[in-house]
TORKE-116663 format. One record per residue (C-alpha): residue in one letter; x, z, y. Coordinates in Angstrom, 3 decimals, padded with zeros to 6 digits. Layout:
<sites>
> code / east / up / north
> a / X / Z / Y
...
</sites>
This chain:
<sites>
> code / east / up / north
> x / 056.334 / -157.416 / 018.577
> x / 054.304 / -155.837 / 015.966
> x / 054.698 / -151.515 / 015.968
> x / 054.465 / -149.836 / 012.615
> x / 052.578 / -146.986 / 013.098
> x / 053.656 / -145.038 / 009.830
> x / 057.700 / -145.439 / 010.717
> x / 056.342 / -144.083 / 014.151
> x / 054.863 / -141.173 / 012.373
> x / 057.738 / -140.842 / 010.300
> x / 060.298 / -140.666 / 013.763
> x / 058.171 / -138.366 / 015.158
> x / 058.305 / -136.071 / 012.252
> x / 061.752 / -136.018 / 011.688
> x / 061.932 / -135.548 / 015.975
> x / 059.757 / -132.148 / 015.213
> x / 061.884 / -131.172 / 012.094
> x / 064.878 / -131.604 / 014.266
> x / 063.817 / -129.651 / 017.450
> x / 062.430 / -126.701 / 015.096
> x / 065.849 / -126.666 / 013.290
> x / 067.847 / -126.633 / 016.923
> x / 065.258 / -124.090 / 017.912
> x / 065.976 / -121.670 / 014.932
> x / 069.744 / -122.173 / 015.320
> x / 069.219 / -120.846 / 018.741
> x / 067.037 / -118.290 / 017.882
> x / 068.625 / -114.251 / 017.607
> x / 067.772 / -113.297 / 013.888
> x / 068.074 / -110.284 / 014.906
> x / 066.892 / -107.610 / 017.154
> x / 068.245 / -106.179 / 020.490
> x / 068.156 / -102.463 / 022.258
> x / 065.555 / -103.875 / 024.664
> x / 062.921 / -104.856 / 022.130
> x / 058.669 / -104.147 / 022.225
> x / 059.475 / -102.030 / 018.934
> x / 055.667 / -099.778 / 019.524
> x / 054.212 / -103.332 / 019.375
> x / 056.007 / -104.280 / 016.127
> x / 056.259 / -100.638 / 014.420
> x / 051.825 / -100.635 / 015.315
> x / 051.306 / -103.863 / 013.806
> x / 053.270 / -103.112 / 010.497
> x / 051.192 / -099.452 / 010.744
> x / 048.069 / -100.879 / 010.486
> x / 045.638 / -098.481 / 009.797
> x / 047.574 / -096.009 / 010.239
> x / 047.489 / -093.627 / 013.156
> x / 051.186 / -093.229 / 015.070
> x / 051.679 / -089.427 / 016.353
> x / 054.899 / -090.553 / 017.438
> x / 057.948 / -092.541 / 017.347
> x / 061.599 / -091.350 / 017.615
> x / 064.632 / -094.132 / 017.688
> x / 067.232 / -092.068 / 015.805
> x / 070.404 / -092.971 / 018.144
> x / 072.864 / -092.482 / 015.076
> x / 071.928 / -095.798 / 013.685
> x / 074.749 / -097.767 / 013.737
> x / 074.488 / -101.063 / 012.075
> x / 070.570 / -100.949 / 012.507
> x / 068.377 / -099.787 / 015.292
> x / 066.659 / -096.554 / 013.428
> x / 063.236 / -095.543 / 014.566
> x / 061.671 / -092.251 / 012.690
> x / 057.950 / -092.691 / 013.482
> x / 055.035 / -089.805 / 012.368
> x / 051.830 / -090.940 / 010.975
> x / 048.613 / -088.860 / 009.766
> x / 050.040 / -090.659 / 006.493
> x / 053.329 / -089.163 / 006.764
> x / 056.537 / -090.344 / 008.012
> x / 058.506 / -093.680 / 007.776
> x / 061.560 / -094.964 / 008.973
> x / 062.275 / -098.438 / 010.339
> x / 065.162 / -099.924 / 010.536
> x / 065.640 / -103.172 / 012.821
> x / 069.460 / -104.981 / 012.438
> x / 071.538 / -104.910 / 015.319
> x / 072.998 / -108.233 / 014.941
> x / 073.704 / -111.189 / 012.439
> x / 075.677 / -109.973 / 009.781
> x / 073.918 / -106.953 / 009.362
> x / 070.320 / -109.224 / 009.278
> x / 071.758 / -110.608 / 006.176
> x / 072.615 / -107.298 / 004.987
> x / 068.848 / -105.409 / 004.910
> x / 067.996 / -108.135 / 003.147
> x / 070.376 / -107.790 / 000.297
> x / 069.962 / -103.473 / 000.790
> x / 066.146 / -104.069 / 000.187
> x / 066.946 / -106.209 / -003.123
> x / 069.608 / -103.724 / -004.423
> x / 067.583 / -100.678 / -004.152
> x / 064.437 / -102.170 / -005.564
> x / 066.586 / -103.211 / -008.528
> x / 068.439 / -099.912 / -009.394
> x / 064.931 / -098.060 / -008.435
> x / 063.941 / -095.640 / -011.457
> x / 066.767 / -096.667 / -013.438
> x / 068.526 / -093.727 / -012.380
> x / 067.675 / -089.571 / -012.664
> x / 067.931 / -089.657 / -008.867
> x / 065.345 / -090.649 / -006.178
> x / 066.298 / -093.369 / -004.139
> x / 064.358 / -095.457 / -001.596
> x / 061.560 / -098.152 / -002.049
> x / 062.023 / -100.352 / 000.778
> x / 059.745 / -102.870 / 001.875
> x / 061.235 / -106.405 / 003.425
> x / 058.880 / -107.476 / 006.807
> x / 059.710 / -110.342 / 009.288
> x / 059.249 / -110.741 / 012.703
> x / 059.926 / -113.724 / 014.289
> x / 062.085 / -114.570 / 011.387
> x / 064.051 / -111.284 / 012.114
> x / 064.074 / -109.430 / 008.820
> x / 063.344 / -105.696 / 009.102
> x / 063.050 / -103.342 / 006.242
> x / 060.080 / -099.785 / 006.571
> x / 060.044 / -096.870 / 003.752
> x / 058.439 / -093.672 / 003.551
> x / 060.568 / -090.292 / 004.806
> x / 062.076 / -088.633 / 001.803
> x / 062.753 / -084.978 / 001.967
> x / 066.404 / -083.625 / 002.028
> x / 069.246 / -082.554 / 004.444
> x / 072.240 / -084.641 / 004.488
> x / 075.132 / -083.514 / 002.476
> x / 077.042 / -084.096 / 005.778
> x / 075.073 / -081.157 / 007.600
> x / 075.715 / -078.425 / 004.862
> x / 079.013 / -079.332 / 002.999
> x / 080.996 / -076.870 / 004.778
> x / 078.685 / -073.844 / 004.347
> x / 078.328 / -073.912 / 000.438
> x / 079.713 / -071.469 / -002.039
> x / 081.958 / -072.664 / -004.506
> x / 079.037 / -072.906 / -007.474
> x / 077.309 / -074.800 / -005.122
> x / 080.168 / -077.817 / -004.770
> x / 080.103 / -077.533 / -008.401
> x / 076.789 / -078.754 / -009.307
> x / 076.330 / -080.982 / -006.448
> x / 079.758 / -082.861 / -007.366
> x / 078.099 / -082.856 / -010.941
> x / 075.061 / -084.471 / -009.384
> x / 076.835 / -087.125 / -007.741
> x / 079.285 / -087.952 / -010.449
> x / 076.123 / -088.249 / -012.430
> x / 074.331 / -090.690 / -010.069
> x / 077.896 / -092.748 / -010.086
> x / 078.127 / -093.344 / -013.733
> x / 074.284 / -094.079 / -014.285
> x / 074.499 / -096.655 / -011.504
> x / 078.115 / -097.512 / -012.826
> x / 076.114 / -097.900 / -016.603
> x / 073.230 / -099.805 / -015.486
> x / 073.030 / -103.193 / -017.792
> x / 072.102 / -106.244 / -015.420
> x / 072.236 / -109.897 / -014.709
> x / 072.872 / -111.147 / -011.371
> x / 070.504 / -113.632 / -010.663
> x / 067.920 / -110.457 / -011.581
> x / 068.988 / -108.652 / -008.540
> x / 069.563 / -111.191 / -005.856
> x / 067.488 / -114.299 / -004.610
> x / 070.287 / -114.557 / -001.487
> x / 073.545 / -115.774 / -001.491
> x / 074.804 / -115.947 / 002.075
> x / 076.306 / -112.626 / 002.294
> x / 079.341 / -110.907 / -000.216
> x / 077.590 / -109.788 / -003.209
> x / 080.818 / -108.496 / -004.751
> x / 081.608 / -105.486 / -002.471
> x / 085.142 / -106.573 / -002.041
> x / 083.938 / -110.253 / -000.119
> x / 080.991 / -108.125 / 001.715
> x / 083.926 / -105.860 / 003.412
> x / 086.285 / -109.232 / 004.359
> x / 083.099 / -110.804 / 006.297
> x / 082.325 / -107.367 / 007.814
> x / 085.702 / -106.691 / 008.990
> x / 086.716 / -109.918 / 010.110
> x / 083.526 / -110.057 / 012.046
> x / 083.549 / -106.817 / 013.773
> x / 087.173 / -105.513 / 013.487
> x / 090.032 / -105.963 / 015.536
> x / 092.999 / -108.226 / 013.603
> x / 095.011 / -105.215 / 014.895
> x / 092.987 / -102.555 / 013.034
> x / 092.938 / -104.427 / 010.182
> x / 096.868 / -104.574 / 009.040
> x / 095.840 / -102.502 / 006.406
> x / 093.036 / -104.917 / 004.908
> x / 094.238 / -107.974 / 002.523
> x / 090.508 / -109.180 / 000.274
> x / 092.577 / -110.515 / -001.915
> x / 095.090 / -107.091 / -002.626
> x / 091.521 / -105.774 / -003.252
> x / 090.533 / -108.010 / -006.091
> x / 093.099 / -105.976 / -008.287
> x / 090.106 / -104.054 / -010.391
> x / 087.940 / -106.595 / -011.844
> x / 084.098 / -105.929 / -010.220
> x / 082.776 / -104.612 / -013.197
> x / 079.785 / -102.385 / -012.389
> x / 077.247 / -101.983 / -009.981
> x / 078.159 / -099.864 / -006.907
> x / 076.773 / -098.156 / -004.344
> x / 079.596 / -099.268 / -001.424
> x / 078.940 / -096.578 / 001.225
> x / 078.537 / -093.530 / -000.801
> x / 079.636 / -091.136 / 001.640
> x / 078.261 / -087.839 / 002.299
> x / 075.613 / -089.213 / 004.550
> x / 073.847 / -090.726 / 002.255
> x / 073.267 / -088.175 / -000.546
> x / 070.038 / -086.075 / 000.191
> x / 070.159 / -082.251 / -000.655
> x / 066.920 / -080.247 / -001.258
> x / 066.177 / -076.695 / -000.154
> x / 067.946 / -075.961 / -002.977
> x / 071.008 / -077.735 / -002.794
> x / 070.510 / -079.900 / -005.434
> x / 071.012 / -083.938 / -004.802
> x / 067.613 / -085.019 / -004.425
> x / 068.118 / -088.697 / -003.150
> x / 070.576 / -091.375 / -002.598
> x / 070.013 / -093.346 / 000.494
> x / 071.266 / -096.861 / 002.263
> x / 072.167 / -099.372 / -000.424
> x / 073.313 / -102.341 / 002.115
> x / 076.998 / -102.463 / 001.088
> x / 075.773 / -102.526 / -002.369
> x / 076.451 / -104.998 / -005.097
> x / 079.348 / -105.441 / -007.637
> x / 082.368 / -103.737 / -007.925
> x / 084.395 / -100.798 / -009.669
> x / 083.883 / -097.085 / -010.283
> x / 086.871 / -096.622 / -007.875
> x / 084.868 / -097.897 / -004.857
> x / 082.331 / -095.349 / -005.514
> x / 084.299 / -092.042 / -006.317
> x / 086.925 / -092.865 / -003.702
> x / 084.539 / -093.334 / -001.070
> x / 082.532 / -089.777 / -001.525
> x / 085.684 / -087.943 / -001.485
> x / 087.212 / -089.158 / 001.179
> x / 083.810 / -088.319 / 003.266
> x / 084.458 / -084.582 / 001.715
> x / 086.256 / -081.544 / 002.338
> x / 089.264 / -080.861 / -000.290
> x / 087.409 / -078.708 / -002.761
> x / 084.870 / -081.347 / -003.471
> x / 087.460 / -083.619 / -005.038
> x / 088.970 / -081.997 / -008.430
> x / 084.908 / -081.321 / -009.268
> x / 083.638 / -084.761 / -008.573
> x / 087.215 / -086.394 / -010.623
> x / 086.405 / -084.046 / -013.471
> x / 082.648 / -084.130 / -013.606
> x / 082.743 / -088.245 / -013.648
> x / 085.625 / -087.508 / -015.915
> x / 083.023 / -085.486 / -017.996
> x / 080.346 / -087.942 / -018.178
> x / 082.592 / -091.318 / -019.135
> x / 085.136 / -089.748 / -021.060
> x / 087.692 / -091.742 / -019.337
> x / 090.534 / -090.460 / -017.027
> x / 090.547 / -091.262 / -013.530
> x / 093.784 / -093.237 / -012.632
> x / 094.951 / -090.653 / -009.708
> x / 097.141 / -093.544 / -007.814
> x / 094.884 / -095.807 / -008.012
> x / 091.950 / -093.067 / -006.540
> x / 094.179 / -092.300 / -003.740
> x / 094.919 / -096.044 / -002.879
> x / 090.964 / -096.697 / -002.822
> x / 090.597 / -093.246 / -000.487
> x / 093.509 / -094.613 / 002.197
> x / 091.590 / -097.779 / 002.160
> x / 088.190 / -096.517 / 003.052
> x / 089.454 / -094.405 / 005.795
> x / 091.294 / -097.221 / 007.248
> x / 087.875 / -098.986 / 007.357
> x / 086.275 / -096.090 / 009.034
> x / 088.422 / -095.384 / 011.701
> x / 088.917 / -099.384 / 012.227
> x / 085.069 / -099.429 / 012.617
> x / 084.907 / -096.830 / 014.792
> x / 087.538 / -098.672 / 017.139
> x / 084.963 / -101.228 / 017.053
> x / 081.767 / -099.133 / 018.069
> x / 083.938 / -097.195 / 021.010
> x / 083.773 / -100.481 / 021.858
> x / 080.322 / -101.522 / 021.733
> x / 079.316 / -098.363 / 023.620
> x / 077.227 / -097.299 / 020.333
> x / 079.730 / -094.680 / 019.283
</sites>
């Protein structure tokens, strides 16, 4: 019997495609506590001599690493499982989209892969949480840092774009309302989530681009108290004003609310619908608490 040698060739390619397909199936595409992170954090660094590296413990849905240079400091971030692998991704895209298109800083991230494990790097930017000062400002100073942030919300909110300009991906909720259904139902009990129906959420048409996790975290203060950045775009995508405005004041104290309502107020010339503000607010601290159920856990909270 008379062996073709090309339709052997051909089996044995298609036996290699297979086994590298099985083999990436199996493979983590993301990274775990135990990880060589010096050896991957140096060889991204190159050139670059490391003073020292700090994992920043508070990193929830990444593993955080603060590392010094004689170049200045970066941060790394390196996703702690599947879902939120997908996520830098889309984070990385978002922010270098909205980047300059705003009066506020926000970060330039750059996308690296180990492994096939995405993994995002940026350079430190200056600034103290709003989180660490919010309850030790004078009145004047809630005032023009609500003004600040209801000004980031409605440039972002104003920003003209096509989709298929901002994302290359689409394996992961790009309207914010789908991104929160996959991260719930992944991570969240079904009896912490009573409160969550996607579909109850689709009320508001997605009209805008939003940040998704604007929560006092993620808004940078300088020495001055004056909103200097806006960090951590990975929930970001498309949705409505009230995901945005609900969001920061519900990660507030009280007197931050009436000034953020009436500054965004200010700048769109539009009322904010009060019911539907306070619906959005109960919603996002059902997700927090639901999430932190979750990380108790994990043993990361």
């Amino acid at each position: 019997m008379e062996i073709n040698e090309s339709y052997l060739n051909v089996e044995y390619e298609c036996f290699i495609f297979f086994k590298l397909s099985i083999e990436r199936i199996n493979m983590d595409i993301f990274f775990k506590s135990d990880e060589n992170f010096d050896k991957i954090i140096v060889d991204t660094l190159k050139g670059k001599k490391i003073v020292k590296a700090n994992q920043i413990t508070t990193g929830w849905t990444n593993i955080v690493y603060e590392v010094e240079t004689d170049d200045g400091n970066y941060f790394f971030r390196f996703p702690r499982d599947e879902f939120w692998s997908r996520t830098i991704v889309k984070d990385c895209e978002f922010a270098g989209y909205i980047y300059n298109k705003t009066d506020f800083n926000t970060v330039q991230l750059r996308l690296f892969y180990d492994n096939e494990r995405p993994y995002t790097m940026h350079t430190k930017i200056e600034g103290t949480p709003l989180a660490e000062k919010m309850n030790n400002l004078s009145e004047e100073e809630v005032k023009n840092i609500s003004d600040e942030i209801a000004k980031f919300m409605f440039q972002l909110h104003n920003i003209k774009y096509d989709k298929k300009q901002i994302f290359t991906i689409n394996n992961i909720g790009l309207n914010l309302s789908e991104f929160l259904d996959e991260l719930l139902n992944k991570h969240v009990s079904k009896e912490d989530m009573k409160f969550w129906n996607a579909k109850d959420k689709k009320e508001l048409n997605e009209t805008c681009l939003v940040h998704g996790d604007l929560n006092s975290s993620n808004v940078l203060l300088d020495a001055n108290n004056h909103v200097t950045a806006i960090i951590d775009f990975g929930f970001a995508g498309f949705g409505n004003k009230y995901d945005d405005i609900a969001r920061i004041i519900g990660r507030c104290p009280q007197n931050f609310k009436e000034s953020i309502v009436k500054s965004y107020e200010n700048y769109s010339m539009n009322s904010i619908n009060e019911e539907v503000l306070g619906e959005n607010i109960k919603t996002w601290s059902n997700i927090d608490q639901s999430y932190i159920n979750y990380m108790r856990k994990i043993g990361i909270y």
